[in-house]
N, C-alpha and C positions, 0 to 999 in steps of 0.2 A: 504494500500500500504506500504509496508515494505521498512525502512531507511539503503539507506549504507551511511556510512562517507566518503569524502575522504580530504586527507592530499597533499598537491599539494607540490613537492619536487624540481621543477626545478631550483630555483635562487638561490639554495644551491650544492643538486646531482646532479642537470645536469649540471651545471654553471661550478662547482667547476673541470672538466678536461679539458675546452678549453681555448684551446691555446692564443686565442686574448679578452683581459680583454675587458670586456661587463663595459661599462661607470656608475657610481653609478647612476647620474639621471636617465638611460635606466633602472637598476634593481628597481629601485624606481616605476618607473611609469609602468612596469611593476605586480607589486607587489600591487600596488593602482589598477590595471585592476582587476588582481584575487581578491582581496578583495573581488571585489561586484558584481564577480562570483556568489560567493554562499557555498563556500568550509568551512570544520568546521574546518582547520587549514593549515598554509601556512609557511611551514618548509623557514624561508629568509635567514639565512646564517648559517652561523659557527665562533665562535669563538677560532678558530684556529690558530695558529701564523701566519702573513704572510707571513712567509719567507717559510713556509712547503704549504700554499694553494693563492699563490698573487692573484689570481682571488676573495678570497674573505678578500679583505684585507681591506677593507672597510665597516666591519661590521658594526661597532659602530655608523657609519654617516646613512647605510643606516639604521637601526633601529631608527634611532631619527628623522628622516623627513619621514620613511613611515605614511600615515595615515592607523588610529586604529580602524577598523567597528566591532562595537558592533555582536556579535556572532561567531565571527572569532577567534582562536586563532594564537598568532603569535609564532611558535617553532624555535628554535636556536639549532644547533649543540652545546655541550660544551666536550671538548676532558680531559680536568683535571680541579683543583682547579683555579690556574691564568684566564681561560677560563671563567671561573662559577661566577668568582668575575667582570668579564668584561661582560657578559650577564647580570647578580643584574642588573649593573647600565643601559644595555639597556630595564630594565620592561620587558621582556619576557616573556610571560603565562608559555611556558613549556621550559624546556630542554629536550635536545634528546643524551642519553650517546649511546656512543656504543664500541662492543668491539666482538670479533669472538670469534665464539665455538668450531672452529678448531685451535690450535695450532699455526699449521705453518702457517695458514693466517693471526693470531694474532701477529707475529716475523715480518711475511712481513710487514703487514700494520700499526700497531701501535710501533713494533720493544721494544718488550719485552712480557715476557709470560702471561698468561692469568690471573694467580694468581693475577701479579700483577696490571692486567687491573683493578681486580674487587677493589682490595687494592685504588687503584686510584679514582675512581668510588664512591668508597662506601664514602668516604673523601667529595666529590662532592655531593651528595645527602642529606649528613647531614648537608652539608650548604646551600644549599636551601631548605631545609624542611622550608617548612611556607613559604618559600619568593617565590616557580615560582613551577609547577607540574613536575614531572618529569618523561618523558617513558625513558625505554631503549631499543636501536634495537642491537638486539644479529645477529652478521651474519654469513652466512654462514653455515644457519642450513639445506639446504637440500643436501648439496655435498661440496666440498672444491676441488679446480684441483689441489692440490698439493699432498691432501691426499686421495681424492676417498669421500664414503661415511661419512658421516656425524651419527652418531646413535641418534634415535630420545631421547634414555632417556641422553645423554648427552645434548642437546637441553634442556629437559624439567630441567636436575639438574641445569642449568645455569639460567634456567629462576624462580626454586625454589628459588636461593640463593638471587636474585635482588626482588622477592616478598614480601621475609621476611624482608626487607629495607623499602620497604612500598612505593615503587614506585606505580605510576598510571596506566600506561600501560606500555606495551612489545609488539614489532615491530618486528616477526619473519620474517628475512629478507632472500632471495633467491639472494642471492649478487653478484651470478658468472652464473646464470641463469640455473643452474642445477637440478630445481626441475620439478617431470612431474606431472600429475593429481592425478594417485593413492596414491602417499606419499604427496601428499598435503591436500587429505580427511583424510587422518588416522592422519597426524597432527593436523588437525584443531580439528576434535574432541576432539584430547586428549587434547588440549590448552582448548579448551570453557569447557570440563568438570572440568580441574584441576583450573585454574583459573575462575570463573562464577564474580567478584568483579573486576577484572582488565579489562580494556579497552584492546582487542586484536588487533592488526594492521599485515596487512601482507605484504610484499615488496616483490615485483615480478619484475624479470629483463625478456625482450625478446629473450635471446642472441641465443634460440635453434627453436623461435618461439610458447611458449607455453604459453607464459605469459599470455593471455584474457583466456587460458584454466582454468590455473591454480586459477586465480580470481575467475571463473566460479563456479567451483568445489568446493571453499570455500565459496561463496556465499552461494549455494545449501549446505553445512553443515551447516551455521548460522553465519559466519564470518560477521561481518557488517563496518570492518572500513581497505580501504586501502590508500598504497602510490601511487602514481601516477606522471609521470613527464611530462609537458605540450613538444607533440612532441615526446616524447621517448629519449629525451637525458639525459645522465649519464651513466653510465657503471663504470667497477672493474678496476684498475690500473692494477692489480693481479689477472687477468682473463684472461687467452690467450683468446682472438678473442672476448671476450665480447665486447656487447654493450647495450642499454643505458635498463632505468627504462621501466616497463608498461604504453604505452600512456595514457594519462588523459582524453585527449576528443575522445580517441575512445571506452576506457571502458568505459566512463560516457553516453556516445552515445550507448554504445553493451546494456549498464543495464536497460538505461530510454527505449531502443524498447522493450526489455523485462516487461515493467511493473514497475520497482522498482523506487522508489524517492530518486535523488541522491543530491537532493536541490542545484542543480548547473541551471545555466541558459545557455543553447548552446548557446542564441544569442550574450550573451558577449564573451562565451570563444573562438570561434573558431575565431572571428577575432584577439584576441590576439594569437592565435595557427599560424593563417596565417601570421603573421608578424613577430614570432621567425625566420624564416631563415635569413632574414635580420639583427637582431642583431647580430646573431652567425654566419652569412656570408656561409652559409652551408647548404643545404640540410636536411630535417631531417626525423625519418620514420613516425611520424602521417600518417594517412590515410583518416580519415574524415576530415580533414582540407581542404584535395586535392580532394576528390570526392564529399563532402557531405553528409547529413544524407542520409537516407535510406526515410527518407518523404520529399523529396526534389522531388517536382515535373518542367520537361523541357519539353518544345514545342516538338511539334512533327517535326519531320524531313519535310524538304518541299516537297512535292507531297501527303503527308499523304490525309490528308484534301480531296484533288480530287479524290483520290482511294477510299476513303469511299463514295462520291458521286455516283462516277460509282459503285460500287457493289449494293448500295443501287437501282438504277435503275433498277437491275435486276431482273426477275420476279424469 
């Protein structure tokens, strides 16, 4: 039975655009549920300034009172050097740099050019080499809304430059939800070929509806490790009409009908599934939280029972 990874992103990506700050104990005890899910990493916050992200402005506390389940890593956004020095002292397994592969999404969202994302970055890496693993998610690799397509070998020359730094993995992220099935096999290929030593991650948003597609699709190439956000929340600030990440418990539900072992347990996750709307006071689009699995067996309707009788009498 073939392993996929997944990276459970919500108390960071999803967290990180609503409006009404979720209390640290809720992200704690949260965070202590997916633990002993089953997940091989559990993206908790960012160490971002608080003043650009207040919702996760509580990194530091909530990384020193999560508990630490052996098998799990725990990943930290870190955005530059001051960030990377304030993750050191939370133990964080990995860091998660990132930075866009389109220009102008790179101006909007980090508000400087790409050059110098990597100049930043590459600063960052050489201070934690030895001290925590490091991926980078590069976004905005299958379309940008500001500039249209995205070329795949500008994706991959971005993803050459951060290989020869000697990162761990790369997170080819779909950030504005603009990737469909076809350019998501011709990517993956050319990722698992060029890279075969890097851990590959891929981050899929719903915003078009194609997102369990596009997992799909990359599965079926050999992809084995995604992001996932419990409930589908996060989305692009700098995405017209976007909305959030690829649901966790309905790909991890789509994978395990199909066969594959996603070493998550449904029976913990989906009552922490059902209970996110409450934190975030809001509706959210999971699906199997609200219908249930697909091996979820219900009574039959009443009169069933008696119509089986009466046919059954008949000659």
């Amino acid at each position: 039975m073939r392993r996929i990874y997944f990276n459970e992103v919500v108390t960071r990506d999803g967290f990180q655009n609503e409006p009404a700050f979720v209390p640290t104990d809720t992200k704690i005890a949260l965070i202590d549920g997916l633990s002993r899910c089953g997940y091989a990493k559990i993206e908790v916050t960012s160490f971002t300034s608080p003043r650009a992200i207040p919702m996760l402005r509580d990194a530091g506390e909530v990384m020193g009172r999560i508990q630490r389940v052996p098998g799990v890593e725990t990943t930290v956004l870190v955005p530059n050097v001051r960030g990377a020095e304030r993750a050191l002292e939370s133990h964080a397994d990995e860091f998660n740099l990132v930075m866009s592969t389109s220009e102008t999404h790179n101006l909007a969202n980090l508000r400087m050019p790409r050059e110098n994302s990597f100049a930043g970055l590459r600063d960052v890496i050489a201070l934690a080499r030895g001290r925590a693993a490091i991926n980078v998610s590069l976004s905005t690799c299958f379309g940008c809304p500001m500039e249209g397509d995205v070329a795949e070998d500008e994706v991959i020359r971005w993803a050459d430059r951060f290989a020869e730094l000697g990162v761990r993995g790369l997170t080819i992220c779909d950030t504005t939800g603009m990737a469909h099935p076809a350019q998501v096999a011709r990517m993956s290929r050319h990722l698992l070929a060029r890279f075969p030593g890097l851990q590959i991650t891929l981050h899929f948003h719903n915003t078009r509806g194609m997102g369990l597609a596009n997992m799909l699709v990359a599965v079926q190439e050999g992809v084995d490790r995604f992001d996932g956000s419990l409930g589908g929340l996060g989305g692009c600030p700098y995405a017209p009409g976007a909305t959030g990440n690829i649901c966790s418990e309905d790909a991890i539900h789509m994978l395990q009908a199909m066969g594959f072992d996603t070493g998550i347990d449904l029976d913990l996750l989906l009552p922490l599934a059902r209970a996110l709307p409450e934190i975030v006071g809001h509706d959210v689009p999971g699906q199997v939280a609200k219908s249930g699995r697909i091996s979820d067996v219900h009574p039959a309707p009443d009169g069933v029972a008696e119509l089986r009788h009466q046919f059954a009498q008949q000659p």
